[in-house]
HTML snippet that shows the backbone in 3Dmol.js (N, CA, C, O; Angstrom):
<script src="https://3Dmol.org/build/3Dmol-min.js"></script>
<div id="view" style="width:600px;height:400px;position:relative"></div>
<script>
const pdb = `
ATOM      1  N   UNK A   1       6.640  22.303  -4.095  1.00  0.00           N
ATOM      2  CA  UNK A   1       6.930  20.887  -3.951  1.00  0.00           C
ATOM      3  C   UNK A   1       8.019  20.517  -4.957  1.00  0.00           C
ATOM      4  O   UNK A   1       7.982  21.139  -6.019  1.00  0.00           O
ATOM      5  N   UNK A   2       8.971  19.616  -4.800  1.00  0.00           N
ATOM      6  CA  UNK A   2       9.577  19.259  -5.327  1.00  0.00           C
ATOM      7  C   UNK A   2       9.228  18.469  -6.628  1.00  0.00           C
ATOM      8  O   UNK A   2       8.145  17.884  -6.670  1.00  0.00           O
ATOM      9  N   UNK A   3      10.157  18.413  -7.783  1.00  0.00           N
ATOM     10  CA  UNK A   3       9.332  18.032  -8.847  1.00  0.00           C
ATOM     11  C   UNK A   3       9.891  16.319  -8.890  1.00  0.00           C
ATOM     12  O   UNK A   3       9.182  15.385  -9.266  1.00  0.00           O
ATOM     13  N   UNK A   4      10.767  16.245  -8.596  1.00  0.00           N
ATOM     14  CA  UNK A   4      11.374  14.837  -8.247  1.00  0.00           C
ATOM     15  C   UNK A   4       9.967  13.705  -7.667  1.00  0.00           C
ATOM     16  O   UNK A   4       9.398  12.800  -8.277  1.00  0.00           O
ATOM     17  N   UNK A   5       9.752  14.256  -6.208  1.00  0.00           N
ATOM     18  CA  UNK A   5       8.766  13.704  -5.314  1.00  0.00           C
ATOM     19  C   UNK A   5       7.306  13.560  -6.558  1.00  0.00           C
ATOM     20  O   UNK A   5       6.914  12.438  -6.880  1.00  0.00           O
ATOM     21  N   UNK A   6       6.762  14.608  -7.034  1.00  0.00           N
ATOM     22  CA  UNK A   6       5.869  14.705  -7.409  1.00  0.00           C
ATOM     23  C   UNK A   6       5.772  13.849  -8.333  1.00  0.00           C
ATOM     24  O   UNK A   6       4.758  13.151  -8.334  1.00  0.00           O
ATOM     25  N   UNK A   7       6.826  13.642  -9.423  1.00  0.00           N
ATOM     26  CA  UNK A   7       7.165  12.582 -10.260  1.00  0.00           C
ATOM     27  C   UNK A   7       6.747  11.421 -10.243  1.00  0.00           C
ATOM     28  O   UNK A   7       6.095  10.735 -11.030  1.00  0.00           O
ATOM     29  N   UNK A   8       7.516  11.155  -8.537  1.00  0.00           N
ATOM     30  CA  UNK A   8       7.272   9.520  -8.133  1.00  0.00           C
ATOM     31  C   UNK A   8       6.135   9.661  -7.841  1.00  0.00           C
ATOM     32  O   UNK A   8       5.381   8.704  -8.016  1.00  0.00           O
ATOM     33  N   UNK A   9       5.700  10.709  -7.380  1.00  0.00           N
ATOM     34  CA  UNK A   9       3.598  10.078  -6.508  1.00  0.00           C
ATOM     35  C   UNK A   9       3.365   9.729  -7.955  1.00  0.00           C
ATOM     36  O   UNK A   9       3.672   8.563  -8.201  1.00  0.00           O
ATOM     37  N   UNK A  10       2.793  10.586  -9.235  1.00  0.00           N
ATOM     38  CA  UNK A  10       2.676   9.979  -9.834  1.00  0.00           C
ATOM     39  C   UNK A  10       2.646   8.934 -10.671  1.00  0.00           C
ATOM     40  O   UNK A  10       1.595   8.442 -11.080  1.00  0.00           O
ATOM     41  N   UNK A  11       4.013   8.453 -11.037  1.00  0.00           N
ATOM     42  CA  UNK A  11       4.080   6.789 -11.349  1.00  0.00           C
ATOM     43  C   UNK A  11       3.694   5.602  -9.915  1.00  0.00           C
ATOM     44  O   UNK A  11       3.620   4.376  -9.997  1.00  0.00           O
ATOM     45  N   UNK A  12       3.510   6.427  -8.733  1.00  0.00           N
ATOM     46  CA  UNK A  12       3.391   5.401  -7.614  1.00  0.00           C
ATOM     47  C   UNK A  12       1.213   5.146  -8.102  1.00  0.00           C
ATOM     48  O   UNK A  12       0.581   4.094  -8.002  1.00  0.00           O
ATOM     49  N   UNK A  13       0.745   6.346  -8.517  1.00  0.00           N
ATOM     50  CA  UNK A  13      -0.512   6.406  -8.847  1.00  0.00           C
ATOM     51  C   UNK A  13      -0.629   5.400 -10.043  1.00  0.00           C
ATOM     52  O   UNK A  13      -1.352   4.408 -10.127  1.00  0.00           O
ATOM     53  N   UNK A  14       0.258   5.904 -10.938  1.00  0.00           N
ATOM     54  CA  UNK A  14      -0.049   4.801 -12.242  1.00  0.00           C
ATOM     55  C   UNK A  14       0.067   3.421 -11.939  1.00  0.00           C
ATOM     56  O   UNK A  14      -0.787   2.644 -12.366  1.00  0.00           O
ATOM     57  N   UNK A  15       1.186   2.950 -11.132  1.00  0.00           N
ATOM     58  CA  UNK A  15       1.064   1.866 -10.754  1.00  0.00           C
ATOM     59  C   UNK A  15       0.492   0.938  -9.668  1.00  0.00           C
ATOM     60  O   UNK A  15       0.746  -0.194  -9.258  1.00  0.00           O
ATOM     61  N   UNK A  16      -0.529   2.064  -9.335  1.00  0.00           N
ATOM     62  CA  UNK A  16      -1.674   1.180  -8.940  1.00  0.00           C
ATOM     63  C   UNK A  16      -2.899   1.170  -9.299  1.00  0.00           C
ATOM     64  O   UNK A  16      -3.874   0.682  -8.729  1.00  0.00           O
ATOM     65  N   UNK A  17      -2.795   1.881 -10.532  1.00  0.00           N
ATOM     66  CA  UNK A  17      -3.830   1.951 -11.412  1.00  0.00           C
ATOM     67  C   UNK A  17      -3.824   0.229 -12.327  1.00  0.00           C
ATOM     68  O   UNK A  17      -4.640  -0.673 -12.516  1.00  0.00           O
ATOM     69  N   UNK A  18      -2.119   0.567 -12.752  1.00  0.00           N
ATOM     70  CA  UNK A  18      -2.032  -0.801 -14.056  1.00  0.00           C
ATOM     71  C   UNK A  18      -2.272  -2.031 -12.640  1.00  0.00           C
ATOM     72  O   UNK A  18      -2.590  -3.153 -13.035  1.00  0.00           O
ATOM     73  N   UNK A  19      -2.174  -1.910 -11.504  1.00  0.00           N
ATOM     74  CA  UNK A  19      -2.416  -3.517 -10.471  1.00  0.00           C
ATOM     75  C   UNK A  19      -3.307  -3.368 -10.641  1.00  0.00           C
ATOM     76  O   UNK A  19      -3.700  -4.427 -11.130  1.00  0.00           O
ATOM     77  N   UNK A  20      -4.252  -2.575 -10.586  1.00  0.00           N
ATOM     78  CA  UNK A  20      -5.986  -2.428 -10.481  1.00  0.00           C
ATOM     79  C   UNK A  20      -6.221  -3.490 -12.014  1.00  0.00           C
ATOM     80  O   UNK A  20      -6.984  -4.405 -11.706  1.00  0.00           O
ATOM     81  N   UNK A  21      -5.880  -3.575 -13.180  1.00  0.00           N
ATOM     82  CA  UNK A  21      -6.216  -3.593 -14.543  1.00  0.00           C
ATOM     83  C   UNK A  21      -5.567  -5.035 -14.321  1.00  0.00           C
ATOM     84  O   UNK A  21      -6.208  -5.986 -14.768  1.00  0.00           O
ATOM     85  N   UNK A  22      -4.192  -5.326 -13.585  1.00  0.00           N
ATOM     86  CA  UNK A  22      -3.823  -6.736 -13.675  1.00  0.00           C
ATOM     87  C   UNK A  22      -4.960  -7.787 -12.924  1.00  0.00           C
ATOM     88  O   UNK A  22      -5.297  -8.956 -13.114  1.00  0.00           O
ATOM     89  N   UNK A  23      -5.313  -6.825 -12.071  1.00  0.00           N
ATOM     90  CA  UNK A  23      -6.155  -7.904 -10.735  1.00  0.00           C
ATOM     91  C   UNK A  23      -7.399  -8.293 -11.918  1.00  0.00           C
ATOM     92  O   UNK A  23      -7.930  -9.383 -11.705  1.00  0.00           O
ATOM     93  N   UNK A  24      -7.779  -7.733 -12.808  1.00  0.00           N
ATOM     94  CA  UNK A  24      -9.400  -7.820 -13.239  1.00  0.00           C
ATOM     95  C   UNK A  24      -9.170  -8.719 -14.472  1.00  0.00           C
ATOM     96  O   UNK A  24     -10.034  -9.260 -15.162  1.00  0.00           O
ATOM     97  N   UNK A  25      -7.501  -8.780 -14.645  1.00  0.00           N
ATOM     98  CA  UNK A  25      -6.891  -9.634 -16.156  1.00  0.00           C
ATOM     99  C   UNK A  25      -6.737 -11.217 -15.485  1.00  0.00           C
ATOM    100  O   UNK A  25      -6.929 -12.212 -16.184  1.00  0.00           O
ATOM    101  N   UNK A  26      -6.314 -11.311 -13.836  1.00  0.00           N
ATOM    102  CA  UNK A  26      -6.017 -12.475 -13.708  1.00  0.00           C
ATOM    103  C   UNK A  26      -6.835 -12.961 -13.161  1.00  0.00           C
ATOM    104  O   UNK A  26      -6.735 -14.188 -13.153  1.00  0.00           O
ATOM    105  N   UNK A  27      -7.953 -12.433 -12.484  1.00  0.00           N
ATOM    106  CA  UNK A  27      -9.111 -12.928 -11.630  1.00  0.00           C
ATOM    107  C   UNK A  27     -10.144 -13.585 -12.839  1.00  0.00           C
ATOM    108  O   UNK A  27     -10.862 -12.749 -13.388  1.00  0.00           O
ATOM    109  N   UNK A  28     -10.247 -14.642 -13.183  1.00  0.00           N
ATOM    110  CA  UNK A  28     -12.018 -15.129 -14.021  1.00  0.00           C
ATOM    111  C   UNK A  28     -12.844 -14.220 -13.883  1.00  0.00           C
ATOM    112  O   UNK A  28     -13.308 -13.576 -14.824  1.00  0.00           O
ATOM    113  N   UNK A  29     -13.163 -14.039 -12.551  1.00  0.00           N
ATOM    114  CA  UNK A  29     -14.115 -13.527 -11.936  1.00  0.00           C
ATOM    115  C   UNK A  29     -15.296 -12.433 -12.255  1.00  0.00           C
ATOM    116  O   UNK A  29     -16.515 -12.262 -12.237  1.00  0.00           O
ATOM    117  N   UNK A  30     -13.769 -11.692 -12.626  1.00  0.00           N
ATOM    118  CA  UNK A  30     -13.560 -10.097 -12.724  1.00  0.00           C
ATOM    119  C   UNK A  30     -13.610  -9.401 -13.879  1.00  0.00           C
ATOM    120  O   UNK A  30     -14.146  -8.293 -13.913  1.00  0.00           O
ATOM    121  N   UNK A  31     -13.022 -10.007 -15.027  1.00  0.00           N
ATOM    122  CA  UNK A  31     -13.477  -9.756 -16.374  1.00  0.00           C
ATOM    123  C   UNK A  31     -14.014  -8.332 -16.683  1.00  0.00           C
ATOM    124  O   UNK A  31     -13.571  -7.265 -17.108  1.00  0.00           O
ATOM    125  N   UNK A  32     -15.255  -8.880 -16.234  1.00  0.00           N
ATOM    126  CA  UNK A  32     -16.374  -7.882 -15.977  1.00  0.00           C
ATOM    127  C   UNK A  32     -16.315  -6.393 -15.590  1.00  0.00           C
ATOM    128  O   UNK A  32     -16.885  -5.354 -15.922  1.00  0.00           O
ATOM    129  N   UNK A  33     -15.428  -6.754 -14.793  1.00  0.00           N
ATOM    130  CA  UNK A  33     -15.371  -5.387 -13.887  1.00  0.00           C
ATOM    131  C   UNK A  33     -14.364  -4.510 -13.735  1.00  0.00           C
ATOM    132  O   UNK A  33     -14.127  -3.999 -12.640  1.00  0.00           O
ATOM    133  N   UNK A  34     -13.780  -4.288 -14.646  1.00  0.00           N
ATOM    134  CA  UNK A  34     -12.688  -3.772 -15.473  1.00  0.00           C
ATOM    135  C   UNK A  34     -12.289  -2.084 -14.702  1.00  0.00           C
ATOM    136  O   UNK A  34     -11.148  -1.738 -14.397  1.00  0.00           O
ATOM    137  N   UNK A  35     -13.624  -1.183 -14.507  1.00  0.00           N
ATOM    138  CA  UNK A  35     -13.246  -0.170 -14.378  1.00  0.00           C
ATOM    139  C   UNK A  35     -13.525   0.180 -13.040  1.00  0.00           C
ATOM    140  O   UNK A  35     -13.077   1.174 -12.467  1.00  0.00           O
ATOM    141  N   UNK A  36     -14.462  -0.874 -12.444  1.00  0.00           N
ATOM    142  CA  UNK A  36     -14.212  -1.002 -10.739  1.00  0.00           C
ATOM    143  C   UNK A  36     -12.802  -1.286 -10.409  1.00  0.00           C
ATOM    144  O   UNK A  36     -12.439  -0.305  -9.759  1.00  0.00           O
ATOM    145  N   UNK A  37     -11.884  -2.056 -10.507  1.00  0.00           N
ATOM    146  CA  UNK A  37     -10.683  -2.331  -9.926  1.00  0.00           C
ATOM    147  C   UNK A  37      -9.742  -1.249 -10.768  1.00  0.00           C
ATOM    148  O   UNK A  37      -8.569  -1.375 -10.418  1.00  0.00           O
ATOM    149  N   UNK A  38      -9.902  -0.342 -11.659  1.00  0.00           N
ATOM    150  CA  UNK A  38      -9.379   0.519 -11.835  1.00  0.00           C
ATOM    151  C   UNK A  38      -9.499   1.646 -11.074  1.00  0.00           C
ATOM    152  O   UNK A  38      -8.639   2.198 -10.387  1.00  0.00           O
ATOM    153  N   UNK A  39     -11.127   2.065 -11.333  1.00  0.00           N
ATOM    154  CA  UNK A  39     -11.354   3.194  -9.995  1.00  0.00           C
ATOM    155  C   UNK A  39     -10.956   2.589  -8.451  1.00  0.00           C
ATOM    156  O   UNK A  39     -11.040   3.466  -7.590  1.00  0.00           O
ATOM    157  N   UNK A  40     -10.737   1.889  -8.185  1.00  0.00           N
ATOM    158  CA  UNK A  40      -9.955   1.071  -6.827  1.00  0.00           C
ATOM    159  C   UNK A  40      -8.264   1.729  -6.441  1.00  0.00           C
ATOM    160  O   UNK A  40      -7.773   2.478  -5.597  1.00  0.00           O
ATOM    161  N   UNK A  41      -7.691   0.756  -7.874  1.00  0.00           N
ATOM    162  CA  UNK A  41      -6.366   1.312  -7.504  1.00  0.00           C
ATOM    163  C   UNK A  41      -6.198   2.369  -7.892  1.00  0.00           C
ATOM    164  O   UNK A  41      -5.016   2.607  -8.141  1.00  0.00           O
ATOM    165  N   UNK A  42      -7.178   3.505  -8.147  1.00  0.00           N
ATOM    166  CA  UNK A  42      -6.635   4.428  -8.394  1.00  0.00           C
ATOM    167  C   UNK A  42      -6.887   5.604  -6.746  1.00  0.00           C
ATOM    168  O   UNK A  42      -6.377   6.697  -6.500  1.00  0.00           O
ATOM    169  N   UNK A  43      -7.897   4.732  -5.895  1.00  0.00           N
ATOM    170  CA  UNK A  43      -8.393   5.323  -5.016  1.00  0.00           C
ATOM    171  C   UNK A  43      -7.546   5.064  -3.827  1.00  0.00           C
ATOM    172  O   UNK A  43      -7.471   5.861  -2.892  1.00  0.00           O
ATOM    173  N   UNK A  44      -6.829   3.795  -3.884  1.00  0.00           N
ATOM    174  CA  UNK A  44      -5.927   3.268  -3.065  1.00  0.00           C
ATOM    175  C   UNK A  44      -4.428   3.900  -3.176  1.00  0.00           C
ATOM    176  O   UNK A  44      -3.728   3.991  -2.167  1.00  0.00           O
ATOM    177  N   UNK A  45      -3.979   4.324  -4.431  1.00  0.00           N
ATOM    178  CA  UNK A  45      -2.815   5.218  -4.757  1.00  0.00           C
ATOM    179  C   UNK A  45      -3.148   6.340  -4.201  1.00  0.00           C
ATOM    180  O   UNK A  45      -2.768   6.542  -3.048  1.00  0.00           O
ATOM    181  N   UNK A  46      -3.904   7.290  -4.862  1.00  0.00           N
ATOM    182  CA  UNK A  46      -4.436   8.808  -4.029  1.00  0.00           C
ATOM    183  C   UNK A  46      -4.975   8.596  -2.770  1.00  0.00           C
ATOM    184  O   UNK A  46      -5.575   9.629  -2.471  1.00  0.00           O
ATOM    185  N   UNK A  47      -5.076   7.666  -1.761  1.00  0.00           N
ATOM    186  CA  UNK A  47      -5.133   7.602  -0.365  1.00  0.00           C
ATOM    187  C   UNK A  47      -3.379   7.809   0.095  1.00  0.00           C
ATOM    188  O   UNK A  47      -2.924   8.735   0.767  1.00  0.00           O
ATOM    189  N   UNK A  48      -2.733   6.827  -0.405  1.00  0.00           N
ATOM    190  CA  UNK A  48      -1.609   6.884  -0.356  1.00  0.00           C
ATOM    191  C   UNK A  48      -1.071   7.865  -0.213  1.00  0.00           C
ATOM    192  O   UNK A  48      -0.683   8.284   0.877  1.00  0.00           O
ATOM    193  N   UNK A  49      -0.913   8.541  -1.501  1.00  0.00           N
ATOM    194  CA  UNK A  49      -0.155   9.399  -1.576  1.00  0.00           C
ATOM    195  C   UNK A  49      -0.448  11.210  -0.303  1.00  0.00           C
ATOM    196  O   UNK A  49       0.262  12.048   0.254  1.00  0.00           O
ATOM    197  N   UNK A  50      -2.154  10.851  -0.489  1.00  0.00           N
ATOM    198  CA  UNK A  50      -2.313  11.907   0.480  1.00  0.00           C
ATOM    199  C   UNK A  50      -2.069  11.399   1.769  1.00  0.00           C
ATOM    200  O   UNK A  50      -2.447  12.204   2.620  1.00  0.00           O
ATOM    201  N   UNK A  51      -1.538  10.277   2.283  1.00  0.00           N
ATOM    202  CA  UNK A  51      -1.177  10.338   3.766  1.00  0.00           C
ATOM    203  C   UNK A  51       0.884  10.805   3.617  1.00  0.00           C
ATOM    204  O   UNK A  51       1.779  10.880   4.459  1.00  0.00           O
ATOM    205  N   UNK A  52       0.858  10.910   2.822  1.00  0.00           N
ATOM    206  CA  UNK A  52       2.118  10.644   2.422  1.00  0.00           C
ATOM    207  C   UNK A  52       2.739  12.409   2.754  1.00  0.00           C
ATOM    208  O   UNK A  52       3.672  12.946   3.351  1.00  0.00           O
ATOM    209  N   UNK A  53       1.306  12.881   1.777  1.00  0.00           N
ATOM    210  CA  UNK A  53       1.507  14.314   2.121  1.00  0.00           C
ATOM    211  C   UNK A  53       1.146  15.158   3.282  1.00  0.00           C
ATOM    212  O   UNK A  53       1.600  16.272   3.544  1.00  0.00           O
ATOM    213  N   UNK A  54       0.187  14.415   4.002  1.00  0.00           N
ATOM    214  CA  UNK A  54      -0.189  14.739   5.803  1.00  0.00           C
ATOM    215  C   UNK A  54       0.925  14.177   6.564  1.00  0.00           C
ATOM    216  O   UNK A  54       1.110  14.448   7.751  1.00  0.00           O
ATOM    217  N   UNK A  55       1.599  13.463   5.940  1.00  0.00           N
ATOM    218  CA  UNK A  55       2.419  13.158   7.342  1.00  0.00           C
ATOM    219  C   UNK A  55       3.839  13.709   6.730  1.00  0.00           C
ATOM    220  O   UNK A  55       4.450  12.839   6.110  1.00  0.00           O
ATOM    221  N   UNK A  56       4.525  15.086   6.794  1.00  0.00           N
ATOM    222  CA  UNK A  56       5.370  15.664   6.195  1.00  0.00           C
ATOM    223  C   UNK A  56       6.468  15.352   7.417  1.00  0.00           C
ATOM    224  O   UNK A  56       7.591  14.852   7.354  1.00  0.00           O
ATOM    225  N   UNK A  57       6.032  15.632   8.059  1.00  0.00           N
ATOM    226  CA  UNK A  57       7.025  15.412   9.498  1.00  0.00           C
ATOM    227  C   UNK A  57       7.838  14.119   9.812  1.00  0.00           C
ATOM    228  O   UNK A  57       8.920  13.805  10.310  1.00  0.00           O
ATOM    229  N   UNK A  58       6.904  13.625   9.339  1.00  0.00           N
ATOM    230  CA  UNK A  58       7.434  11.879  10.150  1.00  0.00           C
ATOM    231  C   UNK A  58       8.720  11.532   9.285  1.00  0.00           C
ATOM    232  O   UNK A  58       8.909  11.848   8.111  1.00  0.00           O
ATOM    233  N   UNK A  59       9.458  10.904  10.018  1.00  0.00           N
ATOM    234  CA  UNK A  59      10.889  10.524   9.692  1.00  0.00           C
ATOM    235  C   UNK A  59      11.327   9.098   8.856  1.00  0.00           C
ATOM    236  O   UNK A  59      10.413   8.513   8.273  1.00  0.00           O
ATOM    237  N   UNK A  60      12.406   8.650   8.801  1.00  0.00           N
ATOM    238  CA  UNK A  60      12.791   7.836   8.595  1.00  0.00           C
ATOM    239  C   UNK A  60      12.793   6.570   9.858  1.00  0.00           C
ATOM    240  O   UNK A  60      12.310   5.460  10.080  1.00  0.00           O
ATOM    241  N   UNK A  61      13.670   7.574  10.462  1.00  0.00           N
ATOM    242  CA  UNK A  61      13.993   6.242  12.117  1.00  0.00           C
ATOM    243  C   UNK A  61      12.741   6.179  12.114  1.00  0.00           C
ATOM    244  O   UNK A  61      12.388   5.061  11.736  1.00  0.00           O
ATOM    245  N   UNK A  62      11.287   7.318  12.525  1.00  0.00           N
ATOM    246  CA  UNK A  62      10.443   6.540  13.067  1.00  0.00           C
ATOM    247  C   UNK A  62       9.269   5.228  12.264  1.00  0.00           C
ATOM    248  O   UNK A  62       8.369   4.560  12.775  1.00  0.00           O
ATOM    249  N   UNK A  63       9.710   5.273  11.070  1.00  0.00           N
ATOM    250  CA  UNK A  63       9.151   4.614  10.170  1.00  0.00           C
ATOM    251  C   UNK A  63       9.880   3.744  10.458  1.00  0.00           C
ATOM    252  O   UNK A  63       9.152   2.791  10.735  1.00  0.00           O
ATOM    253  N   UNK A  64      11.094   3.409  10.594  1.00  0.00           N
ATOM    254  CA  UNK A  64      11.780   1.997  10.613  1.00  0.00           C
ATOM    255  C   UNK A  64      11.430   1.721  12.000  1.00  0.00           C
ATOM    256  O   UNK A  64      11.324   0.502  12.135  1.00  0.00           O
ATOM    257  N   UNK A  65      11.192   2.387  13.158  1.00  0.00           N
ATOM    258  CA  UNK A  65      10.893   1.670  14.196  1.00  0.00           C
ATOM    259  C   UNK A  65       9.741   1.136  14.423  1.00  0.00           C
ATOM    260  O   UNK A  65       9.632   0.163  15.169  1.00  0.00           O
ATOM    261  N   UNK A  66       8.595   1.763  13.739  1.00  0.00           N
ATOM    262  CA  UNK A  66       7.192   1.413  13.235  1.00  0.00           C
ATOM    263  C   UNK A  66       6.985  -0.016  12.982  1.00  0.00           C
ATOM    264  O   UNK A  66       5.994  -0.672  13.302  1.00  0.00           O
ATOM    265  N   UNK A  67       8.222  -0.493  12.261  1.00  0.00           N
ATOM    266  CA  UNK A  67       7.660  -1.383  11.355  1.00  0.00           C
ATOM    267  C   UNK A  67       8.779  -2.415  11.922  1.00  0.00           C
ATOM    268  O   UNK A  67       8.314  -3.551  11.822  1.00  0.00           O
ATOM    269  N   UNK A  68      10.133  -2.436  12.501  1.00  0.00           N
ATOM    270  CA  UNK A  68      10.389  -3.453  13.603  1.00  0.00           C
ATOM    271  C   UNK A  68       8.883  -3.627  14.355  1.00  0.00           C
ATOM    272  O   UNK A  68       7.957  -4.414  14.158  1.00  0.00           O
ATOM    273  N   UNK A  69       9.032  -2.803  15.064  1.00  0.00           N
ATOM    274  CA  UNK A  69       7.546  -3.081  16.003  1.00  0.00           C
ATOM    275  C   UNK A  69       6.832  -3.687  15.708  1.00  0.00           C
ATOM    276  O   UNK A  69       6.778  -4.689  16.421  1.00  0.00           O
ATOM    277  N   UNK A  70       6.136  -3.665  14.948  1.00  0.00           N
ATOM    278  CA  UNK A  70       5.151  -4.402  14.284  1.00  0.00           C
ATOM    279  C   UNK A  70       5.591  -6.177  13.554  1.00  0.00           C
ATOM    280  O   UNK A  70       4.933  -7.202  13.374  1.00  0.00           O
ATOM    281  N   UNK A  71       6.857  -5.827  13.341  1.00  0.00           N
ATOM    282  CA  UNK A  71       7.363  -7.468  12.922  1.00  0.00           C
ATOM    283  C   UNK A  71       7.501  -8.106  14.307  1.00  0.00           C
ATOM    284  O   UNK A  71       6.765  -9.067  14.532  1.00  0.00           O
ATOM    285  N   UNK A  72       8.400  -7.675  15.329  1.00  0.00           N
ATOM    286  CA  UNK A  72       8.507  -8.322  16.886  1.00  0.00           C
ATOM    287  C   UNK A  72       7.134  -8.716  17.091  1.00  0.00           C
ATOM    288  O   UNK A  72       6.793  -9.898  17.058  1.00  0.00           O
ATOM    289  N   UNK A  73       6.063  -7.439  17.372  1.00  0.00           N
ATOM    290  CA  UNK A  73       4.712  -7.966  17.860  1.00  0.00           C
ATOM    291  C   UNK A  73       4.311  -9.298  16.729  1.00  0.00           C
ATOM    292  O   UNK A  73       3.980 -10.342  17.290  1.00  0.00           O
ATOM    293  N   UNK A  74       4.324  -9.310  15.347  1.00  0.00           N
ATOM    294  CA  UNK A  74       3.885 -10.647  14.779  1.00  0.00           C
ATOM    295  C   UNK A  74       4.515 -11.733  15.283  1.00  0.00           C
ATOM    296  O   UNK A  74       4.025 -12.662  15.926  1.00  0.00           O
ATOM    297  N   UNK A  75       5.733 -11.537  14.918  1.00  0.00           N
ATOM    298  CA  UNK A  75       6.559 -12.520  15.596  1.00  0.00           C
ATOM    299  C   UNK A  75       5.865 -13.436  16.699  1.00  0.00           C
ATOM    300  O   UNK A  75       5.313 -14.522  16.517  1.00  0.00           O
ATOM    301  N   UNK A  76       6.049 -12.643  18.033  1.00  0.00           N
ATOM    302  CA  UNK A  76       5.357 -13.119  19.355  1.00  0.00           C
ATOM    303  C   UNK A  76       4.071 -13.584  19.406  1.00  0.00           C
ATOM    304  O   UNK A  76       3.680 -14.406  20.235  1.00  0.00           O
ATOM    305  N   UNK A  77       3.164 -12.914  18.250  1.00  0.00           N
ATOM    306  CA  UNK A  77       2.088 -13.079  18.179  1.00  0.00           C
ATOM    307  C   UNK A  77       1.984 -15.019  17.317  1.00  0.00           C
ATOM    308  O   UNK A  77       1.356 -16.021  17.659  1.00  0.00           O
ATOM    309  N   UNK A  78       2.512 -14.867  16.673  1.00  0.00           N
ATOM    310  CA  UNK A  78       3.006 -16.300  15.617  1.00  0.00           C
ATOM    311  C   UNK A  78       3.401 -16.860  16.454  1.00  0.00           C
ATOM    312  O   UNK A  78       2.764 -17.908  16.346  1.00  0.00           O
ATOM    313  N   UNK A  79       4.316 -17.028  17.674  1.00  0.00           N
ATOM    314  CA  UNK A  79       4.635 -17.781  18.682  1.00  0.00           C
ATOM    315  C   UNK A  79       3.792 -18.342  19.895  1.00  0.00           C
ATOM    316  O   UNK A  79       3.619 -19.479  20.334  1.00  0.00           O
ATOM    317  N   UNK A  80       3.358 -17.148  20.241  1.00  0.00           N
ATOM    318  CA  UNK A  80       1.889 -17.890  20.789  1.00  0.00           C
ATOM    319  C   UNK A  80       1.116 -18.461  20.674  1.00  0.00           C
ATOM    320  O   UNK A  80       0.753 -19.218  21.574  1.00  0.00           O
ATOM    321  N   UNK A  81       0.423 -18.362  19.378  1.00  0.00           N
ATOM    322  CA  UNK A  81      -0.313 -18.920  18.714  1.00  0.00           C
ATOM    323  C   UNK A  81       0.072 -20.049  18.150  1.00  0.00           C
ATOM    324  O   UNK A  81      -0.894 -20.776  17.917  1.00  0.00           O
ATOM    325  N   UNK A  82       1.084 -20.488  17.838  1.00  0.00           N
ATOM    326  CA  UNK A  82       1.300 -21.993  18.010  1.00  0.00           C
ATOM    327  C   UNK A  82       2.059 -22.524  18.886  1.00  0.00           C
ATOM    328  O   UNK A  82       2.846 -23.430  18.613  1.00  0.00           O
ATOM    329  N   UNK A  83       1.930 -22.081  19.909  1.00  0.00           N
ATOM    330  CA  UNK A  83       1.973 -22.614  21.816  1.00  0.00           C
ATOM    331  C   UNK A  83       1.177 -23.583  21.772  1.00  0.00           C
ATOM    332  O   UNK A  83       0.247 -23.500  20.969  1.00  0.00           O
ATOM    333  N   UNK A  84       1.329 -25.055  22.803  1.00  0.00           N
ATOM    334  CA  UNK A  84       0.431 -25.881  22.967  1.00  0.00           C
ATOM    335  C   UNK A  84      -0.345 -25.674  24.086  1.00  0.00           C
ATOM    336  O   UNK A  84      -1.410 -26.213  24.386  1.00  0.00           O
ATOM    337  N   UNK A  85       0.324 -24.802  24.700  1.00  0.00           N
ATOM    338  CA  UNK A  85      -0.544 -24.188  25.962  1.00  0.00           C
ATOM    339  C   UNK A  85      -1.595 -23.454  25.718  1.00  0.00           C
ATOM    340  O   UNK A  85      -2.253 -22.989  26.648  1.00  0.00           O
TER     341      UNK A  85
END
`;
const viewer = $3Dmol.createViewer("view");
viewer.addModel(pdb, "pdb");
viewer.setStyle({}, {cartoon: {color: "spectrum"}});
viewer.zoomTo();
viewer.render();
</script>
């Protein structure tokens, strides 16, 4: 594996470790629960990153067409939905 890539998973991990630690700093709530929203973003980064590494194949175009798609369908979807019909 490249050491470049590997680099970034990792700071992409750390930094959803330190969101995990911001969410529990800005929430009242949460205080408390300091190493739940840590073990979180840290579970939500390493999901990440392992789809990242299952999907070796997938491209660029089809990622950008993915995600037009998905803005058109909101789009239409946002339009309908405030139809008076």
């Amino acid at each position: 594996m490249d050491h470049t890539i590997r680099i970034i998973r990792i700071l992409f991990i750390l930094l959803c470790i330190a969101g995990g630690v911001l969410v529990s700093l800005i929430v009242p709530d949460w205080k408390d629960y300091l190493w739940h929203t840590v073990i979180t973003g840290l579970l939500i980064g390493l999901a990440v990153v392992g789809i990242d590494i299952l999907l070796k194949g997938f491209s660029l175009r089809g990622l950008s067409a993915l995600t037009f798609g998905l803005f058109v369908g909101w789009a239409a979807a946002t339009l309908f939905a405030s139809s008076p019909f």
